[in-house]
Structure formats: C-alpha cells, structure tokens
C-alpha positions, 0 to 999 in steps of 0.5 A: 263576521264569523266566530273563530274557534281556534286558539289563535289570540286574535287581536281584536281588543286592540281595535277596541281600545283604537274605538275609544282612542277615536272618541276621546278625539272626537269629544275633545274636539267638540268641547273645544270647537267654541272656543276656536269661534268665539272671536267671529262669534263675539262679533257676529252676536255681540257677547261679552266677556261674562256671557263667554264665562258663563256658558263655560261655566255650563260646560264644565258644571254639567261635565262634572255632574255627567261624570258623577251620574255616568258612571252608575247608569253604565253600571246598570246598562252596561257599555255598549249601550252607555257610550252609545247613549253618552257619543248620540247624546253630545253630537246631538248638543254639539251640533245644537250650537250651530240652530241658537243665536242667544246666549241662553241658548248657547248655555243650554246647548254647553250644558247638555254638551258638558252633562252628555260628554261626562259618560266619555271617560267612565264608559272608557275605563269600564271598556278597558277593564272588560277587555283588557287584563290588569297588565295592559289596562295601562298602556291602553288607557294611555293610548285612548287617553292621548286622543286628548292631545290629538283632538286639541291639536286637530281641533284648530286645524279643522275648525277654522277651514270649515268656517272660513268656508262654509260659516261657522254653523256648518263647523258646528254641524260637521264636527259633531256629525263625526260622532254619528260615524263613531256610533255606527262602527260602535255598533258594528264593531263593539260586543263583550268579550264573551260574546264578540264572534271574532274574540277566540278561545284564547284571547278571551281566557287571556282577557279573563286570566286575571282571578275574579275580585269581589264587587264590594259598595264602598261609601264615598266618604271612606276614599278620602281616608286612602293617600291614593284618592288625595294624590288624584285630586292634588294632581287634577287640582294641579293641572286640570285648571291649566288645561282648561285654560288653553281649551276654552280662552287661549284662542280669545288670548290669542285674539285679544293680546295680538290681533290673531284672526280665526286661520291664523291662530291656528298654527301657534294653538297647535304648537301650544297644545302639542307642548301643553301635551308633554307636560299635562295629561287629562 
C-alpha cells in the first residue's frame, strides 16, 4: 500500500470499523455454535442437563473474567497486538470442541473460548476511540455491534448444514477457522492512525480533531458514585439474561418442547434472534 500525501480524507476508518463488524460476527457465531449441536451432541455423548449447564456456566464465568483483564493488557500492548492475540486465541478454543468427547473437556475448552473472547469487545471500543472523533464514536460502535445480531441469525443457518454434512466436528473446526481469516486481513490491513500508509494528512487531523483529555486512574469503587454507571448495569441486568437465554438454550427449547431436529429449528432461530434483535442490544 502506498502513503497518500495529499489532503484528501481517504476513508479508511470505515473499513476498520467493517473489521471489527466482522468480528463481533465471528465471535458470536462461535459462542453460539454449542448450543446449536447440543441435541445431536446430548445424543451422541450422553450429557445431561446439568453437565449442559455447567459447561455454560464456564463460558460465561471466564467471559466476564476476560473482560476484567482484557481491558488492561490492551492498554499495555496496544490494539493491534490485543484483538490479534484475543480472535488467535478463541478460534483456537473454538475449534478444541471438535478433538474432546468429555464433558471436562468440554468445559475446558468453553472456558478458554469464554476468557479469550472477553478481549472482543474492550479491543473494539479501544479501536474505535483511536480512529474515530467523538461525533461518529457512536454510529461506529452501533455498526460493528449489530454483527451481534448477524452472528446469532447466521449461526443456525451455517451450522446445521455443515454437520448434517460432514459431522459436527467439522462444524467446529470451520467455524472457528473463520477467525484465522480475520486475523490474516487484521494483520494487512490494521495500523494506528498515524502510522497507517493510506490514512492522509486530512483524515488523520479529522480522527485527531477532538482536544487531547488527561489520562486520569479512576478507582473502581468511585464509578458507583456516577447514576451513568448504575443506568449501565440496570440496563445489562435487564436484558442481558434474556439474550443469554436465546444463545445458549433456546435451540434445546426448541428440541425438547416440539420435537424440532438439527435443520429444522433453524428457520424459527432465525426468525426469534431477527426479533430478539429489535428489542435487545449486546
């Protein structure tokens, strides 16, 4: 790629933000993959229920640990080097589904899936923030945020056709090879700002236009005193369990109550996380 020097703004911030779109549809599709194979998988190894409920309790206890320590090591190695280390490590714990058979196993490898994938979401914000002036930090959090919704709706689509045929090891596998796609355009594509060759003159003074705050360490215990914290996690509180819900047991819902196999509960999943989507947002 060659520097352009003239004072044309180039655009190239939007293709970032199209990066990170990309990947919140990849990590959501990942999460979501067991939960679409849980009835032939219930079959196939015998879990039950409570074996099932563990290994999603693993997910989501690790998944909160990874957003507590994610956000600091991307502090430290910057972002590039962050969501490259957060997408390497959940395809790797995604694709570790497909070589266990136990529920240990399966436990390990949600755990490691939950603590990687925790780095999604702060090395997004972080990226945003770098690239992007306060005025348009929203739209483009809005738009890498609703691959979300895309990864929930593709996520019953794709899966169930690639275990119907070629066994649900193989949906596993391809799934989380997506993420080593992603990784490779990271790596072509991503630099700062100031470093990017195709970022010119103008867009990087129109990314930096906004004057520079003071990078103050704020305890922990002093965001409770601001109604804006509070307001977050009432709202989270609020929604987030319903969500969770349709990712991880709706599928078995679906199994259990009517008797839909793998292909053919893939048309009402889509239909419910196409709704879900109107009135929740992750």
């Amino acid at each position: 790629m060659n520097a352009i020097t003239d004072d044309r703004r180039t655009g190239i911030r939007w293709i970032i933000v199209a990066l990170l779109f990309f990947a919140t549809t990849i990590n959501y599709i990942d999460r979501a993959v067991l939960s679409i194979l849980k009835p032939m998988l219930e079959e196939k190894l015998h879990w039950t229920q409570i074996d099932y409920g563990w290994m999603v309790t693993s997910f989501q206890l690790t998944y909160a640990l990874g957003y507590v320590c994610a956000g600091r090591l991307i502090d430290r190695v910057g972002v590039r080097l962050g969501f490259l280390l957060s997408v390497i490590l959940w395809s790797v714990a995604a694709m570790a589904h497909a070589v266990t058979r136990s529920v240990f196993g399966f436990n390990i490898a949600r755990a490691g899936l939950g603590l990687a994938e925790g780095g999604m979401f702060p090395a997004a914000i972080k990226t945003v923030a770098e690239w992007h002036p306060k005025e348009e930090r929203a739209l483009a959090t809005g738009i890498f945020n609703a691959g979300s919704n895309i990864g929930a709706v593709a996520c019953p689509l794709i899966v169930p056709w690639l275990a119907t045929r070629w066994g649900w090891q193989a949906a596993f596998i391809a799934t989380g090879a997506v993420g080593f796609v992603w990784v490779g355009a990271w790596l072509w594509l991503y630099q700062s700002p100031d470093k990017h060759p195709r970022v010119s003159p103008a867009e990087l003074a129109y990314i930096r236009k906004d004057p520079v705050e003071p990078v103050r360490t704020i305890p922990w215990l002093t965001l409770l005193k601001h109604r804006q914290t509070w307001a977050f996690v009432v709202g989270m509180a609020a929604s987030s369990p319903i969500w969770w819900f349709y990712i991880f047991w709706a599928p078995d819902f679906l199994n259990k109550r009517y008797n839909l196999g793998l292909t053919q509960s893939s048309l009402p999943l889509i239909i419910m996380f196409l709704a879900a989507s109107v009135v929740l947002h992750k």
